[in-house]
C-alpha positions in Angstrom: 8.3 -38.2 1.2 8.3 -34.3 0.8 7.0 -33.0 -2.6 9.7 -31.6 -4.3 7.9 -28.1 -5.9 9.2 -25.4 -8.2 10.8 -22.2 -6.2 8.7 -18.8 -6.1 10.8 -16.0 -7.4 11.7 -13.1 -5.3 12.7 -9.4 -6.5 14.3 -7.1 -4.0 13.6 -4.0 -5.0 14.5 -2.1 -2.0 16.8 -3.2 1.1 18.2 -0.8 4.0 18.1 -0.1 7.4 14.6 0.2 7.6 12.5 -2.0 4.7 13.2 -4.5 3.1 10.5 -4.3 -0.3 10.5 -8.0 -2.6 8.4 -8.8 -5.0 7.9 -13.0 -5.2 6.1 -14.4 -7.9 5.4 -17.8 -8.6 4.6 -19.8 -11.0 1.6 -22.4 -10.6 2.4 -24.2 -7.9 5.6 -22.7 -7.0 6.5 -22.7 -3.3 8.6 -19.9 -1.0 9.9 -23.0 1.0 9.8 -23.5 4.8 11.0 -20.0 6.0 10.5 -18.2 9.4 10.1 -13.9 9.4 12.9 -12.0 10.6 10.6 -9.0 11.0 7.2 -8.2 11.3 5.5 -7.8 7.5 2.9 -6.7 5.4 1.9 -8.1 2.4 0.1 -6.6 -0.7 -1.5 -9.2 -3.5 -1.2 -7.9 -7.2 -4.3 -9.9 -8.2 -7.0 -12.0 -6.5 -6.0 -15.3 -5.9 -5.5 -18.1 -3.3 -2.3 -19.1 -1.5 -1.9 -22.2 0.4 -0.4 -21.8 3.9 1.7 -24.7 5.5 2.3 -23.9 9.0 4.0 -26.1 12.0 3.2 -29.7 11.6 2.0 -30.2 8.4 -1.4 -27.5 8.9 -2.5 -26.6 5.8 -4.9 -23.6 5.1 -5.6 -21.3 2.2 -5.9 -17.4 1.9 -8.3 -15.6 -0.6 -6.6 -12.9 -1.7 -7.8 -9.7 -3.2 -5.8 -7.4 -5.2 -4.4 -4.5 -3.7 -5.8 -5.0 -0.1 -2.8 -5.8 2.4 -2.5 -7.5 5.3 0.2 -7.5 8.3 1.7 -10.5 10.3 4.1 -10.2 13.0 7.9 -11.2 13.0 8.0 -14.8 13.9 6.0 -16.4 11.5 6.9 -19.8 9.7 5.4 -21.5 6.9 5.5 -22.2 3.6 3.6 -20.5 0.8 2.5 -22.4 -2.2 0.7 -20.9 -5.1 -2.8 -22.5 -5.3 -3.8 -21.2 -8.6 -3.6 -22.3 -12.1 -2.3 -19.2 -13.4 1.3 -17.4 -12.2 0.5 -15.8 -9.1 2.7 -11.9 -7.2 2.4 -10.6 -4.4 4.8 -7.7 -2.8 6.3 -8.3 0.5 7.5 -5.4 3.0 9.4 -5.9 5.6 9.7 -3.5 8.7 13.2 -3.3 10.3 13.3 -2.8 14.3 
């Protein structure tokens, strides 16, 4: 049975032909759901913290996070995020249009 977890929250800040900025936060726990990436991403953290990764078949991992230091993935990706901390957990996500 699939554990049923509170949503992240996303902000769109900025959406047009080239970016598309969000801002999700999430409570502890909170989850993005299963979701693949339109577009190839970056991603800056707004505080340290750890975020579990749930990838094809179940793989779980977690990333350490540390504030303000980015990182890029490529268009394609699918997963869902869950936030592995006990406090509320942001991070802002930009998306590069083709």
């Amino acid at each position: 049975m699939t554990e049923r977890r509170a949503a992240a929250q996303p902000t769109v800040f900025i959406d047009n032909e080239r970016v598309r900025v969000t801002e999700w936060r999430f409570a502890p726990g909170a989850a993005t759901g299963w979701h693949r990436h339109e577009f190839d991403y970056v991603v800056v953290p707004m505080a340290d913290g750890r975020l579990k990764l749930v990838t094809e078949g179940g793989q779980e991992s977690i990333a350490e996070l540390k504030k303000g230091v980015p990182y890029f993935r490529n268009v394609g990706v699918e997963h869902d995020v869950i936030n592995a901390n006990d406090v509320e957990y942001a991070f802002v996500e930009i998306e590069l249009k083709p």
